[in-house]
C-alpha positions as CSV (number, residue, x, y, z in Angstrom):
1,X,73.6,212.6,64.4
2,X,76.1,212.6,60.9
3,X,78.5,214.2,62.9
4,X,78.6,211.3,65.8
5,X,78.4,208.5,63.5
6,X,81.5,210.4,61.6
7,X,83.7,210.6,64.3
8,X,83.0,207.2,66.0
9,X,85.3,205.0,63.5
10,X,88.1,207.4,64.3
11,X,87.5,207.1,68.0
12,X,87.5,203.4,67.7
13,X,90.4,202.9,65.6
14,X,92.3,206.1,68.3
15,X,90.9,203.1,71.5
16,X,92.6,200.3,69.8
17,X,95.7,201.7,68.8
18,X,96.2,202.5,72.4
19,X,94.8,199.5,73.2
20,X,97.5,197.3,71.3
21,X,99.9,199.9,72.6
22,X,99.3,199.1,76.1
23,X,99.7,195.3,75.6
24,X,102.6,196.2,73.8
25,X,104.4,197.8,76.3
26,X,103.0,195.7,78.9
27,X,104.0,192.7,77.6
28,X,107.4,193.9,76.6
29,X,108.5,194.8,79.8
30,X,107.0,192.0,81.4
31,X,109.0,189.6,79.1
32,X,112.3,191.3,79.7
33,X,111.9,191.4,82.7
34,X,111.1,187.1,83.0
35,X,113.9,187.0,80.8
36,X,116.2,188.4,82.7
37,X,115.4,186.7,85.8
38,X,115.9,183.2,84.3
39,X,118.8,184.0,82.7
40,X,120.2,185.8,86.0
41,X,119.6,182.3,87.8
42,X,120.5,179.7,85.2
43,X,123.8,181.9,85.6
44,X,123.9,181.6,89.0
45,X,123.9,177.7,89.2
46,X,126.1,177.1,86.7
47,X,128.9,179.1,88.7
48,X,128.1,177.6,91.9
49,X,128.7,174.3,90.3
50,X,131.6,175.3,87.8
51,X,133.5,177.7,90.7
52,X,132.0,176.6,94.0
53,X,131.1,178.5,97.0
54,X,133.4,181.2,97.2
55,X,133.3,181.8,93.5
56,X,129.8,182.0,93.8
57,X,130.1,184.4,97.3
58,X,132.4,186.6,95.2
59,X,130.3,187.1,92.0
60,X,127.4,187.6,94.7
61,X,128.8,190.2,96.2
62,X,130.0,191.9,93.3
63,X,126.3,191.9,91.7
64,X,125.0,193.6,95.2
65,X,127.6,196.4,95.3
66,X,127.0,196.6,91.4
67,X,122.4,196.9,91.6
68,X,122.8,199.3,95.0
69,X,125.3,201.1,92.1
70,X,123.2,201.5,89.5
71,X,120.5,202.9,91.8
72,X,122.7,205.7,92.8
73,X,123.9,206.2,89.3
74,X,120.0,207.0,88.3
75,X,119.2,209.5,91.1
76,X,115.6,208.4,90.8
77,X,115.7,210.4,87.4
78,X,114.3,207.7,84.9
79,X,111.5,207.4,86.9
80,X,110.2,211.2,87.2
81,X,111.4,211.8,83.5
82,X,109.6,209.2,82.1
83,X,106.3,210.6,83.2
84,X,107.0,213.8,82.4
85,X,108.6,213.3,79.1
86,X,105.3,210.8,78.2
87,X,103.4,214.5,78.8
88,X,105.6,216.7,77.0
89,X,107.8,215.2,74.6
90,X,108.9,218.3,72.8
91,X,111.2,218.5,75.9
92,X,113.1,215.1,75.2
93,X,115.9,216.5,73.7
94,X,116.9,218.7,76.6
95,X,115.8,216.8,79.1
96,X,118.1,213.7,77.8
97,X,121.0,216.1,77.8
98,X,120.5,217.1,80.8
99,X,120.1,213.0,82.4
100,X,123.1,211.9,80.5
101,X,125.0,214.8,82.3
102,X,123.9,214.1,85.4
103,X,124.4,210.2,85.1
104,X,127.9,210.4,83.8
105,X,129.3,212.3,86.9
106,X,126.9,210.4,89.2
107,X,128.6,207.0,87.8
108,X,132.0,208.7,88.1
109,X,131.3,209.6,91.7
110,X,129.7,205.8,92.5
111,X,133.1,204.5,91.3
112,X,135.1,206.4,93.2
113,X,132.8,205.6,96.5
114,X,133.7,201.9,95.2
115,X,137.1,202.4,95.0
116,X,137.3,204.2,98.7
117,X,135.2,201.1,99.7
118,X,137.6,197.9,98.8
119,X,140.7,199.8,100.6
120,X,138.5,201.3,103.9
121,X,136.5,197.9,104.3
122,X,138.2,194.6,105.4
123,X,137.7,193.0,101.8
124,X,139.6,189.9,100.7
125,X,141.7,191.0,97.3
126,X,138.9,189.4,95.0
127,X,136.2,191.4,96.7
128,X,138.4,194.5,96.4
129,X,139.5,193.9,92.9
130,X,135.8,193.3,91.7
131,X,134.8,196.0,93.0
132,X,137.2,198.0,90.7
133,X,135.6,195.8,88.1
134,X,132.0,196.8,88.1
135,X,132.6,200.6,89.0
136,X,134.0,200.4,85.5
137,X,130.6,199.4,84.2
138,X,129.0,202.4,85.7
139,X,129.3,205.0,82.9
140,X,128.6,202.8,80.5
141,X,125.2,202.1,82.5
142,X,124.5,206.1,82.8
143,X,124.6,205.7,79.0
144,X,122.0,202.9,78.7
145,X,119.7,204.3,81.2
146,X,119.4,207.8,79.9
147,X,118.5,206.2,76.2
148,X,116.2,203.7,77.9
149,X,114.3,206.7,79.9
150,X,113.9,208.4,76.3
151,X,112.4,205.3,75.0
152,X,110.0,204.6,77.7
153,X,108.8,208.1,77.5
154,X,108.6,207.6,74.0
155,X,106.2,204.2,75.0
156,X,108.1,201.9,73.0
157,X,109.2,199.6,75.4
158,X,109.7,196.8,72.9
159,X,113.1,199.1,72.4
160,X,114.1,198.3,76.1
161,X,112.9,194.5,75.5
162,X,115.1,194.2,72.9
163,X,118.0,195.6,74.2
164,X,117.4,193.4,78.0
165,X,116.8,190.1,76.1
166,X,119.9,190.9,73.7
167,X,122.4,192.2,76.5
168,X,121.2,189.0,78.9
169,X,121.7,186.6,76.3
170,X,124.9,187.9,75.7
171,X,125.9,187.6,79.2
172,X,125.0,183.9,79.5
173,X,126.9,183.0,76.4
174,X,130.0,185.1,77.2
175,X,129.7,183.7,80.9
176,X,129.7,180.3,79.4
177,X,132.6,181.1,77.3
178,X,134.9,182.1,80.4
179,X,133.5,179.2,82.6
180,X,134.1,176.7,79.8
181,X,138.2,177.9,79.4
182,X,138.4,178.0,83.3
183,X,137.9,181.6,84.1
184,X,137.3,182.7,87.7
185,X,134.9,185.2,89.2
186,X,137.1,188.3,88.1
187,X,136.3,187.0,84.0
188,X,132.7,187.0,84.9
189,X,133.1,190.4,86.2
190,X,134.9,191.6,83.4
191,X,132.1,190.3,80.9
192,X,129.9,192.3,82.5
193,X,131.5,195.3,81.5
194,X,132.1,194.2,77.9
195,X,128.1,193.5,77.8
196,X,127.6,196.6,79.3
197,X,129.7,198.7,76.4
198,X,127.8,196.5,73.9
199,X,124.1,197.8,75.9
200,X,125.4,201.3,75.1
201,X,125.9,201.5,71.7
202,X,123.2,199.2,71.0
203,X,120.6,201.6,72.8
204,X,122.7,204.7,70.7
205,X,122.2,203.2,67.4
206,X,118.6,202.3,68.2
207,X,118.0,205.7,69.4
208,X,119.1,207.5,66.2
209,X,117.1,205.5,64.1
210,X,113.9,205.9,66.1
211,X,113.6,209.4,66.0
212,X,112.4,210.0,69.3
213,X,114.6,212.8,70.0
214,X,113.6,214.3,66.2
215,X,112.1,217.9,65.6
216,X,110.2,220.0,66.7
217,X,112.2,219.8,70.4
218,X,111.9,222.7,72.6
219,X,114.4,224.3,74.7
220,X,113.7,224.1,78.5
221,X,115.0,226.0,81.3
222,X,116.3,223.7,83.9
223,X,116.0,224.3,87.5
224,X,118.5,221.8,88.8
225,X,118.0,222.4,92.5
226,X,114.3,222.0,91.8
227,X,114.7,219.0,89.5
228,X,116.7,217.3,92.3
229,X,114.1,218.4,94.9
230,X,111.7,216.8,92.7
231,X,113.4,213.2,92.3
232,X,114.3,212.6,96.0
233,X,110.9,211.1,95.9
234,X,111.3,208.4,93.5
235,X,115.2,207.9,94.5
236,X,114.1,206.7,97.9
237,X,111.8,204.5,96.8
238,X,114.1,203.0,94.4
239,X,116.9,202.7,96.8
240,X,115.0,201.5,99.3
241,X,113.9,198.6,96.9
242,X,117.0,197.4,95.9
243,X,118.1,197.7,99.5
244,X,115.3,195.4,100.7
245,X,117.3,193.0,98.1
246,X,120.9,193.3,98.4
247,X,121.5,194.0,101.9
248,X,121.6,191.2,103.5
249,X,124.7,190.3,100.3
250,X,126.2,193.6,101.4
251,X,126.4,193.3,105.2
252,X,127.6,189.4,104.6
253,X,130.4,190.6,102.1
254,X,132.1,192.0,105.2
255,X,130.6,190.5,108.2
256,X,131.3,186.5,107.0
257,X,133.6,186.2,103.6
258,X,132.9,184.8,100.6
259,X,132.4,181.6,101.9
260,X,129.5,181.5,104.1
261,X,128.1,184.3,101.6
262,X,128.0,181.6,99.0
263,X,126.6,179.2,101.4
264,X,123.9,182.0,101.7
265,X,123.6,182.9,98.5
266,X,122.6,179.5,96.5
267,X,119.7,179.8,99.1
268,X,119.1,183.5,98.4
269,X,119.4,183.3,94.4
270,X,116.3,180.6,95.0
271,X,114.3,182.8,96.8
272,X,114.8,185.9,94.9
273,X,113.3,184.4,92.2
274,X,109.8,184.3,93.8
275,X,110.5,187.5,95.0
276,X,111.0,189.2,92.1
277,X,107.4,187.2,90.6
278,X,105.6,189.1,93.7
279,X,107.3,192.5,92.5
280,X,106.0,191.9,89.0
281,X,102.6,190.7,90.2
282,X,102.2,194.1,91.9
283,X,103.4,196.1,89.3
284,X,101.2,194.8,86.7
285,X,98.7,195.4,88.9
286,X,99.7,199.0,90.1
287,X,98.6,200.8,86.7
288,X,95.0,199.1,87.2
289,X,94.6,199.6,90.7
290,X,95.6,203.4,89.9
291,X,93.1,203.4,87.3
292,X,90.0,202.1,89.6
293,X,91.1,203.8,92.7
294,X,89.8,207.2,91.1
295,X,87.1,205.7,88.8
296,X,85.7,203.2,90.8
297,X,86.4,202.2,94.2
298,X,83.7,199.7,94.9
299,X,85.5,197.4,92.2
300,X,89.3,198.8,93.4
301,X,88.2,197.2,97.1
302,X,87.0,194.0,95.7
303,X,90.3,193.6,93.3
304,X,93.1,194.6,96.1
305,X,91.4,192.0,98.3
306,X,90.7,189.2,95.6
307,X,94.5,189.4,94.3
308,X,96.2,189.4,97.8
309,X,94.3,186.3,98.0
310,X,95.6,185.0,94.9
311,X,99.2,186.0,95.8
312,X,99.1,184.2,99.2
313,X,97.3,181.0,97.6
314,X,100.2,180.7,94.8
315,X,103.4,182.1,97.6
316,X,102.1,180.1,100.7
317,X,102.5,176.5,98.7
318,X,105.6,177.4,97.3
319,X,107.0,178.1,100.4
320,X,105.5,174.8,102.4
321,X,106.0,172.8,99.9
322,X,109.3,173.6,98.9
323,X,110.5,174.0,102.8
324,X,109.8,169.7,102.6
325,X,111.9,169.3,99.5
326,X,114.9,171.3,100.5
327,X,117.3,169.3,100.8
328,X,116.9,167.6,97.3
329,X,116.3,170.5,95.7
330,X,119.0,171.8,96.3
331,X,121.6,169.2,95.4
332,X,119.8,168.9,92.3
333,X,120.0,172.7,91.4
334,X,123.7,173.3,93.2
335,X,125.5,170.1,93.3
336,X,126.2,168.1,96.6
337,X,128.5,170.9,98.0
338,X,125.8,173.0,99.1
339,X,123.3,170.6,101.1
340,X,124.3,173.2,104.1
341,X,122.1,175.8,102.0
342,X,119.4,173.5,102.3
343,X,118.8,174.8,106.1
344,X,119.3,178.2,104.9
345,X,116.4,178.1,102.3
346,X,114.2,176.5,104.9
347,X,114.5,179.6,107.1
348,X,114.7,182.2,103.9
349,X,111.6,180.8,102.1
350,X,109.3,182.1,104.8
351,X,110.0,185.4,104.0
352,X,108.7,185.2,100.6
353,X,105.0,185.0,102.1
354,X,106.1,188.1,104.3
355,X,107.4,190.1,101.3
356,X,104.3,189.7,99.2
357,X,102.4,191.5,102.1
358,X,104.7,194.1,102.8
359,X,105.2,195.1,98.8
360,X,101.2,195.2,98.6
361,X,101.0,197.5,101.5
362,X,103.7,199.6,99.9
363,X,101.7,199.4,96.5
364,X,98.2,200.7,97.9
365,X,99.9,203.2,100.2
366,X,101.3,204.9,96.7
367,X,97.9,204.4,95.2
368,X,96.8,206.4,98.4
369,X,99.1,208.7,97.9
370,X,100.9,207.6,101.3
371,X,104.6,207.8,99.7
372,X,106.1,208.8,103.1
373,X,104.3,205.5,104.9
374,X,105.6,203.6,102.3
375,X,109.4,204.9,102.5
376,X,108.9,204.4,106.4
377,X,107.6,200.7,105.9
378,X,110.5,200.0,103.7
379,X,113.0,202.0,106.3
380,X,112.2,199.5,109.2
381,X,112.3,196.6,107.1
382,X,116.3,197.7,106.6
383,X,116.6,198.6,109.9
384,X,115.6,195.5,110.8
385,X,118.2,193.7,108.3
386,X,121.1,196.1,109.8
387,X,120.7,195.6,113.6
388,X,119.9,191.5,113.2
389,X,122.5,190.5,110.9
390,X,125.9,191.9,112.6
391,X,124.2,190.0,115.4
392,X,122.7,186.7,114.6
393,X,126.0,185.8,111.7
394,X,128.4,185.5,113.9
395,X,126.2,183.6,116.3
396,X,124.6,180.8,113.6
397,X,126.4,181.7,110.1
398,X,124.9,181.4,106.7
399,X,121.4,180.4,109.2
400,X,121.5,183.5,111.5
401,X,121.5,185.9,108.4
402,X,118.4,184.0,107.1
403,X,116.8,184.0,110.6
404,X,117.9,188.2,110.4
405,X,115.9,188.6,106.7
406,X,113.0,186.7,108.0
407,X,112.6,188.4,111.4
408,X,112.9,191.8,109.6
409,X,109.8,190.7,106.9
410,X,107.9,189.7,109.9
411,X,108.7,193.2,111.1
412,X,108.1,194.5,107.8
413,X,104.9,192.4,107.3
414,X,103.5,193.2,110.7
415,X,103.9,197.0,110.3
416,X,102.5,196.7,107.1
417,X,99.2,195.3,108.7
418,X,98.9,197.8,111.3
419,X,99.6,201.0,109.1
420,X,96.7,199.4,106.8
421,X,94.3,199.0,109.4
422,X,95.0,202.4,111.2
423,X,93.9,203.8,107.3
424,X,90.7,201.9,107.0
425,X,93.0,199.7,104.0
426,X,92.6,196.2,104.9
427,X,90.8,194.1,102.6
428,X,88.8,190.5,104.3
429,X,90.7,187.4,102.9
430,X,87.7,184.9,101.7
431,X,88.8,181.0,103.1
432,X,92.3,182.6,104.7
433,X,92.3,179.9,107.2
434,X,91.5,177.0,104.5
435,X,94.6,178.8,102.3
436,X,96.7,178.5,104.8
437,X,95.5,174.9,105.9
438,X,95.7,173.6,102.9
439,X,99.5,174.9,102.6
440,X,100.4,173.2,105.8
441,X,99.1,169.5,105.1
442,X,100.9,169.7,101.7
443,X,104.1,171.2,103.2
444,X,103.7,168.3,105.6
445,X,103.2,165.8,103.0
446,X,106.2,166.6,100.9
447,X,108.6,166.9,104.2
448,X,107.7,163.5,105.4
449,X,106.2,161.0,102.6
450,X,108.8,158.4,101.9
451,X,108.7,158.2,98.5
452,X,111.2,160.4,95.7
453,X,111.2,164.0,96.5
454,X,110.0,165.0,93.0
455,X,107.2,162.5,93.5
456,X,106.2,164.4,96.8
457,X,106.5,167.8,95.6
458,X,103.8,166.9,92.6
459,X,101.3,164.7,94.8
460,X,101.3,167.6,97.7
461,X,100.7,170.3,95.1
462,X,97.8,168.0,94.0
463,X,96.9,167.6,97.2
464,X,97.3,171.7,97.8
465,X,94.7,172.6,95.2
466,X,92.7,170.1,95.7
467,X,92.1,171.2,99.4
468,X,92.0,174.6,97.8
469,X,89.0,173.9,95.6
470,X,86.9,171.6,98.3
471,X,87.6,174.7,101.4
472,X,86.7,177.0,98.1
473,X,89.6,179.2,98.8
474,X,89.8,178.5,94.9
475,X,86.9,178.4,92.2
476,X,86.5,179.3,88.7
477,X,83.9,182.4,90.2
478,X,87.2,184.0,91.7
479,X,89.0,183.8,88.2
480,X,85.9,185.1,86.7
481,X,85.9,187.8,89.3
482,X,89.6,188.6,89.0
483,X,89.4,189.0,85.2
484,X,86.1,191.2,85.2
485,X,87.8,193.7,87.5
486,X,90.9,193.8,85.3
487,X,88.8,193.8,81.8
488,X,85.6,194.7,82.6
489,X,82.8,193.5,80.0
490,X,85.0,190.6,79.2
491,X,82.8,188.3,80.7
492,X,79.4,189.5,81.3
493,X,77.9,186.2,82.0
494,X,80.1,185.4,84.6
495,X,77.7,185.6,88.5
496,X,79.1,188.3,90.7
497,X,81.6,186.5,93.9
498,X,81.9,187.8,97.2
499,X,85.3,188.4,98.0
């Protein structure tokens, strides 16, 4: 008995330590990554009103060719290191040698494909030169992810936040400075780079001073063929992400021009924002999910069907309601030039829906241990994007490439659907049909009442959770419910719901 009541403080004080650590890192993370998405669209509208379409169409392009970039600079590495590293970290120290290695001539090689690419393609001279412009950047990126990996392994990811919220600021305030003295497209680029080099030796000087790489390290053999085996994997998954992104951007940059890829893009920079939200929704959820998928799968069921509800009651309304308010939204955000962007996001929003189904079948299919369904899913999704846009641009512009994304997430979606079913996956949606009632009287309400459109847009989201709450597709029992399953014990009080 003196021997358990000795060792329980220590235990306790071990459980919250890792406790704070997890919130920590969680929330670290999860802030940069906010962070960088509002910076990355405050950004985006004040070059589309300070350099117009084109301007905006080139910059676009330039950050598609630069993410797709970056994915082939990391091979998929960060991701398999990180876990292993977190495991073993007496093997830091080799294994960072090893990454940088691998990252520097990856990035050299990525540049080179870049290069080949503005003089084989039919680019305009901007597109080509920028191109140029943000191969230059890669090298310095091999350097910031390969310290970034070491910190993550390391599980101090207030590290990383502090170097994302730094290097993001940074870009906003330089970007200001070169749209404030007139600069074009090509400045923007270049401050890119110039952030980038600051990214590096930031991450070099914070690495040195935390020690992660100190003594005792051990040296590992390295099986490069086998190491390469092993991160095809994650490389595929990673590629096909940004892919499911930028593609649409990449196909336009040759297939339309500048021009009708920044009427595309104000659009597109609109949605993306709700669509990375659903990819951070899912991956704060992934780690739990994990975690109850092996310890308890009664309350794993009940949580992968309460938050897909949860997603599709806070997506659906977005999507309705904003579809009514297009127009004026738009103008507001972009200026009058781009009211023909309007029609675009009308068609693009839907696909937002679409994408939070397809990303949480691809999220319990890796829980499942389905990685090979969930590379396929993602496959036919850009499949979908590479057969319907060279056909449906030329056709109906800036409006056939939306109508391309969407009919590929339907695809996507619909697949998705199926492949859950035919694994016994799918979870019942409680009050679908009063979610998705609900969304379509306050989508109608904001299209056609005849007062301001910022008056609409608040009264139909009233209206929204109102209906919500009387169909009880919402209640406080489902928030209960949600945050048991998350935190179980937090509120024992709380009466059990049926999902």
């Amino acid at each position: 008995m003196s021997h358990s009541a000795s060792s329980s403080p220590p235990e306790s004080i071990a459980a919250t330590q890792t406790g704070r650590r997890v919130l920590i890192n969680t929330g670290a993370l999860t802030s940069a990554s906010l962070w960088r998405i509002v910076i990355s669209f405050v950004l985006q509208i004040l070059i589309a009103r300070q350099i117009g379409v084109e301007g905006l169409g080139h910059y676009t392009i330039a950050l598609a060719y630069l993410n797709v970039s970056q994915v082939i600079v990391e091979l998929g590495l960060p991701t398999l290191l990180v876990r292993d590293l977190a495991q073993n970290p007496t093997h830091r120290r080799t294994y960072f040698r090893w990454l940088l290695g691998i990252q520097l001539l990856t990035s050299l090689l990525t540049w080179a494909g870049l290069i080949a690419l503005s003089i084989v393609l039919p680019f305009g001279a901007v597109t080509a030169a920028s191109l140029w412009l943000v191969g230059a950047s890669l090298p310095l990126y091999a350097l910031t992810s390969a310290v970034e990996t070491i910190f993550q392994a390391g599980e101090r990811m207030e590290l990383v936040m502090g170097v994302e919220v730094t290097i993001n600021t940074l870009i906003l305030l330089f970007s200001l400075g070169v749209l404030w003295t007139g600069g074009d497209e090509l400045a923007l680029i270049t401050v890119i780079i110039a952030t980038q080099a600051i990214s590096a030796l930031l991450c070099l000087l914070l690495l040195m001073h935390s020690h992660l790489l100190a003594s005792p390290q051990a040296r590992v053999p390295i099986d490069l063929k086998q190491l390469v085996r092993r991160t095809m994997p994650f490389f595929g998954l990673a590629l096909s992400d940004v892919l499911l992104q930028r593609l649409d951007i990449l196909l336009l940059s040759f297939i339309a021009g500048p021009a009708v890829t920044g009427i595309y893009s104000a659009a597109y920079n609109v949605v993306r924002v709700l669509m990375k939200l659903i990819q951070s929704f899912w991956r704060a959820l992934y780690p739990t999910l994990s975690r109850l998928q092996r310890h308890a799968a009664e309350r794993y069921t009940r949580l992968r069907a309460l938050s897909l509800r949860f997603g599709l009651i806070a997506v659906l309304p977005a999507a309705s309601i904003s579809f009514g308010v297009a127009p004026e939204m738009m103008r507001l955000l972009f200026g009058g030039d781009y009211s023909a962007s309007a029609e675009v996001y009308r068609i693009l929003i839907w696909a937002a829906p679409l994408f939070l189904v397809e990303v949480y079948a691809i999220t319990l299919l890796m829980i499942e241990h389905h990685l090979r369904a969930s590379l396929w899913l993602s496959a036919l999704h850009i499949a979908g994007i590479v057969i319907l846009a060279p056909l449906l641009t030329p056709l109906l512009g800036a409006n056939g490439a939306a109508l391309a994304v969407l009919l590929a997430g339907l695809t996507g979606a619909l697949a998705s659907l199926w492949l859950l079913r035919s694994l016994q996956l799918t979870a019942t949606i409680k009050r679908f049909w009063g979610i998705v009632l609900a969304a379509v009287v306050s989508g109608a309400l904001s299209a056609l009442m005849p007062a301001p459109w910022l008056v609409n847009l608040l009264f139909a989201s009233g209206v929204y959770l109102a209906l919500c709450w009387l169909t009880k597709a919402l209640s406080t029992h489902d928030l209960q419910a949600l945050w048991r399953l998350i935190l179980p014990g937090s509120s024992p009080s709380a009466p059990e719901t049926t999902l």
